[in-house]
Legacy VTK file of the C-alpha trace (Angstrom):
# vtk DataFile Version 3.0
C-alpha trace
ASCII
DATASET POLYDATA
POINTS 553 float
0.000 0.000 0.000
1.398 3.175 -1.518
2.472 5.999 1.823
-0.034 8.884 1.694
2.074 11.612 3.624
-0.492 13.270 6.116
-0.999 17.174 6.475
1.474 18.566 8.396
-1.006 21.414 9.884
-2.875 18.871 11.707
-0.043 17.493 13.517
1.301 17.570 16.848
4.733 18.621 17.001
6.343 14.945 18.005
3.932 13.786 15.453
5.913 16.159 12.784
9.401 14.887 13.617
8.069 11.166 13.746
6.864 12.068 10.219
10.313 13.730 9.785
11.945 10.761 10.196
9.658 8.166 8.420
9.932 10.653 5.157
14.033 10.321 5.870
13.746 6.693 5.822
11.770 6.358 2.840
14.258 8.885 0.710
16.935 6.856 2.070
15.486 3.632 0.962
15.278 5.088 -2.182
18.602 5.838 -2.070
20.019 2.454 -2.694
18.550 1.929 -5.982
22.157 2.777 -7.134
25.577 4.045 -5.857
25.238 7.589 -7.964
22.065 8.237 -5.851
23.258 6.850 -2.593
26.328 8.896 -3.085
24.415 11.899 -3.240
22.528 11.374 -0.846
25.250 10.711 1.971
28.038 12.459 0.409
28.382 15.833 0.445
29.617 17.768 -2.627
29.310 15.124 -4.621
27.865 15.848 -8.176
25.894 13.733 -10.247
26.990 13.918 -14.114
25.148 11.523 -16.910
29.213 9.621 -17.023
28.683 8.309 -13.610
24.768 7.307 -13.995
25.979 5.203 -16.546
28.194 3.709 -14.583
25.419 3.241 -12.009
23.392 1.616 -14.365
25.851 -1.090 -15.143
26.686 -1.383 -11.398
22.800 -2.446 -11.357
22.945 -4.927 -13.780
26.132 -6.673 -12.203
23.857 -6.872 -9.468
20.537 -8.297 -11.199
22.708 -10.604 -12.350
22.935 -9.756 -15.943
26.746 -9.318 -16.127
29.345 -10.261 -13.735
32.529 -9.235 -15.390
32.497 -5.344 -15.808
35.293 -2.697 -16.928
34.719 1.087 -16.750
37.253 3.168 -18.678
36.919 6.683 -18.427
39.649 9.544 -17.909
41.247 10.573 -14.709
39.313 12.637 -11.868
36.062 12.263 -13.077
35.087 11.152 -9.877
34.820 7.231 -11.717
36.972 5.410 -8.085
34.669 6.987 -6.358
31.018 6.330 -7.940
32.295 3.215 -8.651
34.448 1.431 -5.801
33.661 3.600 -2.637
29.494 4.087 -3.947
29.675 0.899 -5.585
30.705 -0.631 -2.401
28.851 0.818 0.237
25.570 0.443 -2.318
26.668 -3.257 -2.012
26.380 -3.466 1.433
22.966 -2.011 1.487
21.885 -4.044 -0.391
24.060 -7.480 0.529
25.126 -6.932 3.833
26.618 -10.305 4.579
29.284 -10.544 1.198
32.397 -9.862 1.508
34.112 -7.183 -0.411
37.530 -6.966 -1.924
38.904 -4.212 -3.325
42.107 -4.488 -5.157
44.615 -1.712 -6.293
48.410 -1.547 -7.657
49.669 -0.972 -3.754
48.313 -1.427 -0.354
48.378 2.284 0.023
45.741 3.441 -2.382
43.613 -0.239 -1.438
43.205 1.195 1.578
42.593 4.485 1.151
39.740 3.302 -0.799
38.827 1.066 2.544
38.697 3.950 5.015
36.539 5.772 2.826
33.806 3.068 2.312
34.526 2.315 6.320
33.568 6.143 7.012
30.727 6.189 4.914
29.255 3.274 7.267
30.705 4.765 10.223
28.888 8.264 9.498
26.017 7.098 7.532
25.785 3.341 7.634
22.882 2.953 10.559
20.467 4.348 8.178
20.603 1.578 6.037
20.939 -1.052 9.124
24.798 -1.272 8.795
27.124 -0.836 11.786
30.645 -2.105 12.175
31.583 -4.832 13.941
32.968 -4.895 17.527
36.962 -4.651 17.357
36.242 -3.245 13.291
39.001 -1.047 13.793
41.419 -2.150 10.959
40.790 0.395 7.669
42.658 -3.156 5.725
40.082 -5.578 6.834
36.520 -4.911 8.155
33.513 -6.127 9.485
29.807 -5.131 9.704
27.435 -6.636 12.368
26.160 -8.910 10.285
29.443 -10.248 8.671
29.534 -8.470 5.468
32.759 -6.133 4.937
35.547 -4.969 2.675
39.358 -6.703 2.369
41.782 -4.205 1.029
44.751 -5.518 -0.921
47.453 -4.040 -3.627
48.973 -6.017 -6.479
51.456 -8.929 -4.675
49.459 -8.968 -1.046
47.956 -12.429 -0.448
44.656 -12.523 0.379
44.323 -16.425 1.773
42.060 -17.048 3.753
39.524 -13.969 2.298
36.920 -15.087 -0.055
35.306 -12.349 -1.964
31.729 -12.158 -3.210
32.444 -9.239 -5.248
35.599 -7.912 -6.211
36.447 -4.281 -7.549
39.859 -3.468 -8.995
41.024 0.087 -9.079
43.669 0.906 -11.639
46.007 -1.890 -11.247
48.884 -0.479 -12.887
50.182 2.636 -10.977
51.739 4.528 -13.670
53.560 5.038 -17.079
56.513 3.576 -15.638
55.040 0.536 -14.720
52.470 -0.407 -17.142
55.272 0.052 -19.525
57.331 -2.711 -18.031
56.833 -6.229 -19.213
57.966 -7.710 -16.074
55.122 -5.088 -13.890
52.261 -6.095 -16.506
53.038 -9.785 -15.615
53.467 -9.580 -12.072
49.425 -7.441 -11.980
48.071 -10.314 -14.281
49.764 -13.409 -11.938
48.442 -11.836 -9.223
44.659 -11.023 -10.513
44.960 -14.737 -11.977
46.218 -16.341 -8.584
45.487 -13.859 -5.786
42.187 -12.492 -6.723
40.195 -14.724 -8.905
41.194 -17.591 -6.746
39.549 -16.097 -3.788
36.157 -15.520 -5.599
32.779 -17.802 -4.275
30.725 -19.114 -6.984
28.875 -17.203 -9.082
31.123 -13.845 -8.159
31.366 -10.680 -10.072
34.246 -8.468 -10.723
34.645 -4.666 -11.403
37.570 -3.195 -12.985
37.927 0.607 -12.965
41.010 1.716 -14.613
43.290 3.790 -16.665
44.233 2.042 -20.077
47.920 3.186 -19.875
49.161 0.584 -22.227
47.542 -1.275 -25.270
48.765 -5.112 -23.312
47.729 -3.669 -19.538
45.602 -6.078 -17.430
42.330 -5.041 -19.107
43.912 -6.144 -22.263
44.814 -9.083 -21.086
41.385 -10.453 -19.632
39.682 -9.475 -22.749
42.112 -11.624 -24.749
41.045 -14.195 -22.388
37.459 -14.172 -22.359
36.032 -11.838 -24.583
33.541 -9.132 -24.227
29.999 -9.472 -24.042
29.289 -8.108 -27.706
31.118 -10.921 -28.921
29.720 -13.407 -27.072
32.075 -13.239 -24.685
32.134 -12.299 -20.941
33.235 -8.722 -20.518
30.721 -5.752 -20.660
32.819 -2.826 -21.916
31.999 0.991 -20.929
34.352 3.139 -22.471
33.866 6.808 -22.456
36.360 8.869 -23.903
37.184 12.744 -22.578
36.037 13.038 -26.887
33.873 10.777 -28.344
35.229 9.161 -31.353
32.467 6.335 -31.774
29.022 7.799 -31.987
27.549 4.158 -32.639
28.897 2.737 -29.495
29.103 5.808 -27.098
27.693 4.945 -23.837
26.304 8.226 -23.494
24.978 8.913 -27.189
27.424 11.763 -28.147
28.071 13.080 -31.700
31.591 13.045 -32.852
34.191 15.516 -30.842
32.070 15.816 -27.607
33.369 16.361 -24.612
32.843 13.935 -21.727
30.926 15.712 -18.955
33.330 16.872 -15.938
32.125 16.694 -11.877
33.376 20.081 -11.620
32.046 21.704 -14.554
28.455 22.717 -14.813
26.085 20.347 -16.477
25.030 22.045 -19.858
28.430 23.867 -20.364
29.531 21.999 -22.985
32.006 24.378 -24.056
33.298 24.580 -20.422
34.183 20.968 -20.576
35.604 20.897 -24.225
38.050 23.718 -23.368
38.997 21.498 -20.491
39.492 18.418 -22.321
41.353 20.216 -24.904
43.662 21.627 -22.444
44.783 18.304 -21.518
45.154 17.282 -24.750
47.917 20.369 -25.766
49.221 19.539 -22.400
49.909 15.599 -22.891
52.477 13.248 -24.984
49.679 11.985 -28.084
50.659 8.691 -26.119
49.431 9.729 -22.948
46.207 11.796 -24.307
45.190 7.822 -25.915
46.225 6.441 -23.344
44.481 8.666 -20.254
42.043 10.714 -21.742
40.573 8.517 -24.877
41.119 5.091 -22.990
42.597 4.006 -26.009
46.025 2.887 -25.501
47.592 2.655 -28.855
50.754 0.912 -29.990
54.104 2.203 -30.869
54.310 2.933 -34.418
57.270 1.839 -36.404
58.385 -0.356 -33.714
61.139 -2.933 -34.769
59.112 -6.119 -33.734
55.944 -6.791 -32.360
55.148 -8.233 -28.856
53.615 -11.195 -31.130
56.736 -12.302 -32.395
58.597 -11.724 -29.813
56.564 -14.289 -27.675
56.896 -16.855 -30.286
60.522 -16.495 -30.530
60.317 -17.582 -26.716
62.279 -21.005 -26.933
61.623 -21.680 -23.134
57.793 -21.937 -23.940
58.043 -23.115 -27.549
60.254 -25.940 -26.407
62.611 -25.349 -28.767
65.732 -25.312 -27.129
66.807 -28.047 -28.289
70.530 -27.974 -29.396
74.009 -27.511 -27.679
75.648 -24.218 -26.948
78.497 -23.557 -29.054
79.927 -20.520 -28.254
79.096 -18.054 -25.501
79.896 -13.533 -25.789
78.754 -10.707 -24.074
77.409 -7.361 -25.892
77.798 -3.815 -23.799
76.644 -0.767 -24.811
78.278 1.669 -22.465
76.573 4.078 -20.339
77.046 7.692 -21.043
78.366 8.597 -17.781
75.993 6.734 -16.313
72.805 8.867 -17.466
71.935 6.325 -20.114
71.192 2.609 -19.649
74.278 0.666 -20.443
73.698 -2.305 -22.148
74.730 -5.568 -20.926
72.952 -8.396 -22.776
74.167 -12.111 -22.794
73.795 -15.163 -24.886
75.169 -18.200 -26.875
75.217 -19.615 -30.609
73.394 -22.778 -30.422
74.474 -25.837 -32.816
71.219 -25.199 -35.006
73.031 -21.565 -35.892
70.603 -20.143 -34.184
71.110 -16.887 -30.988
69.874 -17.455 -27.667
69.928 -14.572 -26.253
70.052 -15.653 -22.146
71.290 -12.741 -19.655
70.506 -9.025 -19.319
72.117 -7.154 -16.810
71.455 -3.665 -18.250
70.707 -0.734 -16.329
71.437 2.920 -15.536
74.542 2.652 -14.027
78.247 4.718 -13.690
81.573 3.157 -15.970
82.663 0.907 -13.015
79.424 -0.786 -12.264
78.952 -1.751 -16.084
82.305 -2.467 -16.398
82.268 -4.951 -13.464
78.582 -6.317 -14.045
79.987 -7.096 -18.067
83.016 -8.856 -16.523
80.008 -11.162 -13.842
78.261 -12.155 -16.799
81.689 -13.404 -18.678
82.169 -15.517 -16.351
78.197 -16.525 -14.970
78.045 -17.719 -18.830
81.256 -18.625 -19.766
81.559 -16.424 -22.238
84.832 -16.099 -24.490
84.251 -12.504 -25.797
83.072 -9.614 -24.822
82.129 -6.865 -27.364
81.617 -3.432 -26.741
80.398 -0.248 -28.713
83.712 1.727 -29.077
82.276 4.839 -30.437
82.481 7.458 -27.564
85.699 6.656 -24.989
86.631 3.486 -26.758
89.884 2.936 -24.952
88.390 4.322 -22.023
85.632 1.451 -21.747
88.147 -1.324 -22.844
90.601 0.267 -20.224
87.041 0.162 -17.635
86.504 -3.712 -18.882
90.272 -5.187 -18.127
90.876 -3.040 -14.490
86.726 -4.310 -13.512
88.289 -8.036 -14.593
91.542 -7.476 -12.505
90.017 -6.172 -9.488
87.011 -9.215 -9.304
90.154 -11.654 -9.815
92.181 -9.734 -6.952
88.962 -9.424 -4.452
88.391 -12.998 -5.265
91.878 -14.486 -4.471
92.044 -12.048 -1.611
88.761 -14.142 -0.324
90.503 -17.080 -0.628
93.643 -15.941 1.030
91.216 -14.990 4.173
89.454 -18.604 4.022
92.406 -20.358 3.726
94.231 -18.340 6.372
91.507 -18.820 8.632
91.844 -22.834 8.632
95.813 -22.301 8.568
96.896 -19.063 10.278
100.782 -20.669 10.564
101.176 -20.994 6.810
103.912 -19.165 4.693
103.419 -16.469 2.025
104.412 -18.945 -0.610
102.367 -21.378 0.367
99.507 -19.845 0.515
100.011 -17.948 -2.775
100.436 -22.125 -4.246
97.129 -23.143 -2.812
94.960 -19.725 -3.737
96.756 -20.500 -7.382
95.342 -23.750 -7.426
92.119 -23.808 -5.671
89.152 -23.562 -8.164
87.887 -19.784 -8.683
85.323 -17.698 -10.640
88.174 -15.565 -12.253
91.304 -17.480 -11.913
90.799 -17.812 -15.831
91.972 -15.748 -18.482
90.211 -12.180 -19.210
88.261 -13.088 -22.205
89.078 -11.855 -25.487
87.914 -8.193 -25.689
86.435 -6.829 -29.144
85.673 -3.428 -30.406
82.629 -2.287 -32.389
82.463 0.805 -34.126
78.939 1.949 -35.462
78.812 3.741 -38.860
74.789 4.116 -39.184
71.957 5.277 -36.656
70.730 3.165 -34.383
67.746 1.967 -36.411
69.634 1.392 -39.355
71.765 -1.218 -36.910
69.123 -2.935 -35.857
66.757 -3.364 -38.422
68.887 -6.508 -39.744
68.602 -7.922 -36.412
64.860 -7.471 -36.090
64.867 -9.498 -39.673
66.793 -12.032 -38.316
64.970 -12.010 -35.329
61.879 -12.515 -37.452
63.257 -15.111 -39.564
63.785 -17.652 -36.450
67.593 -16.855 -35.983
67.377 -15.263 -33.164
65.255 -16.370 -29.359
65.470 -15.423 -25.836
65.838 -18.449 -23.339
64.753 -17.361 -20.417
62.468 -14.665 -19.062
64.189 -11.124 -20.346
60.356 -8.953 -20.383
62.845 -5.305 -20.936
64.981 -6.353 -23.531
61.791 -7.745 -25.122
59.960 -4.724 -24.055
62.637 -2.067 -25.367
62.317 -3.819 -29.240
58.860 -3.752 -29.477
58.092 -0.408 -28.324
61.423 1.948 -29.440
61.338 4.256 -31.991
63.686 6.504 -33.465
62.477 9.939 -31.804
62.816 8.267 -28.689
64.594 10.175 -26.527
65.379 6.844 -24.080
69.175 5.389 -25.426
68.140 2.068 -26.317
70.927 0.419 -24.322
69.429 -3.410 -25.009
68.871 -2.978 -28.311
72.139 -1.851 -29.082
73.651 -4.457 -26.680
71.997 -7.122 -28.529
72.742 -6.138 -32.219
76.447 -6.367 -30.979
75.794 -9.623 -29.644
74.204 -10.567 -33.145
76.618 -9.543 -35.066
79.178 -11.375 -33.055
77.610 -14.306 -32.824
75.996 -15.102 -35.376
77.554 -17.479 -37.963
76.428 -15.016 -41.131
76.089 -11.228 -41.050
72.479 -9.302 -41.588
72.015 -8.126 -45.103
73.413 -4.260 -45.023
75.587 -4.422 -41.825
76.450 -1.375 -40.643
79.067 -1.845 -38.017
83.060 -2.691 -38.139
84.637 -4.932 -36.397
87.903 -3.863 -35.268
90.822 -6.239 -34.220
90.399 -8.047 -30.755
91.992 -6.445 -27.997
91.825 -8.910 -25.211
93.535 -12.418 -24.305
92.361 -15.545 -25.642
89.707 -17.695 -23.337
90.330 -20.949 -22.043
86.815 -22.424 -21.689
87.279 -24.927 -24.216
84.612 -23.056 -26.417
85.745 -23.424 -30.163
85.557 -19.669 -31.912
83.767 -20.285 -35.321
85.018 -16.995 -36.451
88.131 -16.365 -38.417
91.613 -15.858 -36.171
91.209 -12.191 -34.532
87.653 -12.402 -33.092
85.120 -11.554 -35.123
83.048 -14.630 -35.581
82.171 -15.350 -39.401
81.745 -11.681 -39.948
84.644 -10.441 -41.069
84.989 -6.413 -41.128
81.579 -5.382 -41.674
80.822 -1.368 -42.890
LINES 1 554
553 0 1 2 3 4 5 6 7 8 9 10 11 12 13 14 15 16 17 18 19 20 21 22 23 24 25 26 27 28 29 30 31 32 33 34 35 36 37 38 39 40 41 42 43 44 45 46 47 48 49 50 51 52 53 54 55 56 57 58 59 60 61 62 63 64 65 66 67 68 69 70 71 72 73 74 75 76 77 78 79 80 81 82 83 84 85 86 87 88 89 90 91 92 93 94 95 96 97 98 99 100 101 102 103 104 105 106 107 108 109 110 111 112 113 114 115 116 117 118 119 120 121 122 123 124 125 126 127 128 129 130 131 132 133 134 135 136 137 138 139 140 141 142 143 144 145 146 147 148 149 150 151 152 153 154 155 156 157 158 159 160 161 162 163 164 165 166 167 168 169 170 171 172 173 174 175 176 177 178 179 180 181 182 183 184 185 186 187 188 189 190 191 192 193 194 195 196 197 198 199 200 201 202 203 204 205 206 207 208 209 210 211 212 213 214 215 216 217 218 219 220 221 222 223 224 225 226 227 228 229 230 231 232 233 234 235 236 237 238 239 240 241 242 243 244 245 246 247 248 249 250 251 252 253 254 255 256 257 258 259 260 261 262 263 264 265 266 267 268 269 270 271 272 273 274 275 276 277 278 279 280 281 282 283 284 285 286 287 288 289 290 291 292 293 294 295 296 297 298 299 300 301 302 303 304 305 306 307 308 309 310 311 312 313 314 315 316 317 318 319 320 321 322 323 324 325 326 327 328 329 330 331 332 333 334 335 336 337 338 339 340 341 342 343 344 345 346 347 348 349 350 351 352 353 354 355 356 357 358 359 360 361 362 363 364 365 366 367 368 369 370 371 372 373 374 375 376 377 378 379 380 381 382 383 384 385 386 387 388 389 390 391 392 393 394 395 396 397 398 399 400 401 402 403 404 405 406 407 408 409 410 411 412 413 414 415 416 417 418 419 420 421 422 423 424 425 426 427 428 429 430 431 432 433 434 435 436 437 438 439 440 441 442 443 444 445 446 447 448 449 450 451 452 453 454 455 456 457 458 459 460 461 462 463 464 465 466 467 468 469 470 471 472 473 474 475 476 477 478 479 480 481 482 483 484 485 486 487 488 489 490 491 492 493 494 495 496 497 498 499 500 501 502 503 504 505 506 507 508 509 510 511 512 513 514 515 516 517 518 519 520 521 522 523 524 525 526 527 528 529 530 531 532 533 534 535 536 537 538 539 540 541 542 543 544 545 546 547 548 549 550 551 552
């Protein structure tokens, strides 16, 4: 029976507050129908915009049941986190107050920032709507309401065992250009969504992903690979809404071409308010970064030397491919200038197939003495019999760096020995001891491998376009898990500002190694500097080092 509100002129004054109150309750019932009008009910300042209904709409039909895999992508401050994980959440506990809640983020910090807030919404405004925390609810990480519904905050790499979750929102994963950029960052967020978070969910589950689509193979990508979206039959209901629309058809919110997206902090109506803001950011951001942020569009590097694609194919640890003998073993460097750059310090052997495994990278931004000495670890951690290095800019210097880094690990080292020995014998004689640290079995009691020069005649892209071919032509595969030196050919370009230290590294290593040069070399190889090896590796080059290539240029 439909509530017929009595007049209030014919009321007593306890009967108006009782009244008072009843029409409270009923506007706060109403309230729950979605987060965007909870939110404005209990939240001050917040501002409804037509962006955020929408996404309280789909937050509806994750709840009917309709969906239960959802991801919102929409541009920074545009109040998305919170319609959407602290409304979204505290909407859900209205209206399930026994499930448990996890909300996931790229660190603990932001998690549970995201925590206290839904936690002071039911502190504040939670009775209303029959929620109250629990007894000893004190933790803003892990939380209880009375009647043992609650929210578990976690970033990417906490464990969660023990926490089921009967819903599960993610907010923005990956923290930042930086990251999302990184291979090795985008595999760590999509191991632990895989075995952290979707591990932990009780039948039947939804999930919510709000996030910035910083890069074109970020999580999102990833789990829309994997299961598809829903307009493909697949599981993922997509809501994209660009800061311009740029797909009429398929615009959530029915725009024409070139309209702005609608802004909490600019009037509703002023459209030209909120395209002068939108275009700000635009003359203001990298054209990646206004795809990537503002258009949720993340697009690939143009002109990149290899694709991601290939690059995972040419895996020989997953292909199972690896099936040959190493024949001879080298180390590339491409030094460091003065240690702004990354110095390049890639690794690998010539298989008997012909084919490069590339296996070690120990590049980095580092000064002359670290790269020196980390070149001079990998000789010996892969028992190489060459090292190369670009002699362009302080040639002597760096081979000068290379043979004082091997002298100094071979001094520290029999020094070590000395100590050890000393320390079982303390009587023993100089001479001795000097016989027994000669013979005892050490990391750099061998010769310095042979040390080769490599002068560069081209640009960089010139130099390692014949490796990308070769690369693409099955000569070339990384053997173990190397996600930046894969990373750093797939996405460089020449404008790059970045030095691409691995890239350079590993044409050196290419064109050492391999038995026959790329078509249109453009690099010499000058006359070995070093002393021969003594790892029983046979060179396949001709006498002075430079491995089937010959002077190249």
């Amino acid at each position: 029976m439909a509530y017929s509100p009595r007049d209030p002129g014919s009321m007593t004054d306890s009967e108006l507050l009782e009244e008072i109150r009843r029409l409270d309750c009923l506007d706060d019932q109403a309230a729950t129908r979605d987060p965007v009008s909870l939110l404005h009910r209990i939240m001050r300042g917040y501002r409804i915009r037509p962006h955020l209904e929408i996404i309280a709409e789909q937050l509806v039909r994750v709840e009917l049941g309709e969906i239960d895999r959802l991801l919102i992508t929409v541009p920074p401050q545009t109040g998305k986190s919170v319609t959407t994980v602290v409304g979204g959440a505290m909407w859900w506990l209205t209206r399930h107050p026994t499930d448990r809640i996890i909300v996931g983020s790229y660190g603990d910090s932001l998690a549970v920032d995201r925590g206290r807030e839904i936690q002071g919404l039911v502190t504040d405004h939670g009775g209303r709507f029959g929620l109250r925390l629990a007894r000893g609810a004190s933790s803003v990480q892990d939380w209880r309401v009375t009647s043992g519904g609650g929210v578990r905050s976690v970033g990417v790499g906490a464990g969660i065992t023990g926490h089921p979750g009967d819903i599960v929102f993610i907010d923005d994963p990956h923290k930042n250009r930086e990251e999302a950029d990184s291979l090795r960052f985008r595999d760590r967020v999509e191991r632990w969504f895989s075995a952290d978070i979707v591990s932990r969910l009780s039948p039947g589950a939804p999930i919510i992903m709000i996030m910035t689509r910083w890069h074109e193979d970020d999580l999102a990508a990833r789990v829309i690979k994997k299961e598809g979206t829903t307009d493909k039959d697949g599981r993922w209901q997509i809501i994209r809404m660009p800061a311009l629309c740029d797909e009429p058809l398929w615009d959530p919110l029915h725009r024409s071409f070139g309209a702005p997206l609608p802004h909490p902090k600019i009037r509703i109506g002023d459209v030209d308010g909120a395209l002068r803001h939108w275009e700000d950011k635009r003359r203001s951001s990298s054209v990646r970064d206004w795809f990537s942020l503002y258009m949720c569009d993340p697009r690939p590097a143009e002109g990149a030397l290899l694709t991601r694609e290939l690059l995972r194919q040419r895996r020989c640890y997953e292909t199972n491919t690896c099936d040959h003998e190493p024949i001879r073993a080298a180390v590339a460097v491409d030094p460091s200038g003065g240690g702004r750059d990354t110095a390049g310090i890639i690794g690998g052997y010539l298989g008997s197939d012909k084919r490069l495994y590339i296996t070690h990278d120990y590049s980095g931004v580092m000064p002359s003495d670290a790269w020196s000495r980390r070149a001079c670890e990998m000789a010996v951690d892969i028992d190489a019999d060459t090292i190369v290095f670009e002699a362009n800019y302080g040639g002597d210097q760096a081979l000068s760096l290379i043979r004082t880094a091997w002298d100094a690990l071979r001094n520290a080292e029999r020094e070590v020995e000395r100590q050890r020995i000393l320390a079982d014998q303390p009587n023993m004689t100089a001479r001795r001891l000097e016989q027994l640290v000669d013979r005892a079995s050490l990391r750099y009691s061998r010769l310095c491998p042979r040390i080769t020069r490599r002068t560069a005649r081209k640009n960089k892209r010139l130099r390692a376009e014949p490796v990308a071919q070769q690369w693409t032509e099955n000569k070339i595969s990384t053997a173990r898990y190397l996600p930046e030196v894969e990373e750093e050919w797939a996405t460089w370009q020449q404008d790059n500002t970045d030095s691409p230290g691995r890239i350079d590294a590993t044409v050196y290593l290419a064109m050492e190694l391999l038995p026959t040069p790329p078509a249109g070399s453009s690099t010499r190889s000058d006359p070995p500097v070093g002393s021969l090896p003594t790892t029983g590796m046979s060179p396949l080059g001709p006498s002075g080092g430079s491995s089937g290539f010959g002077p190249l240029g």
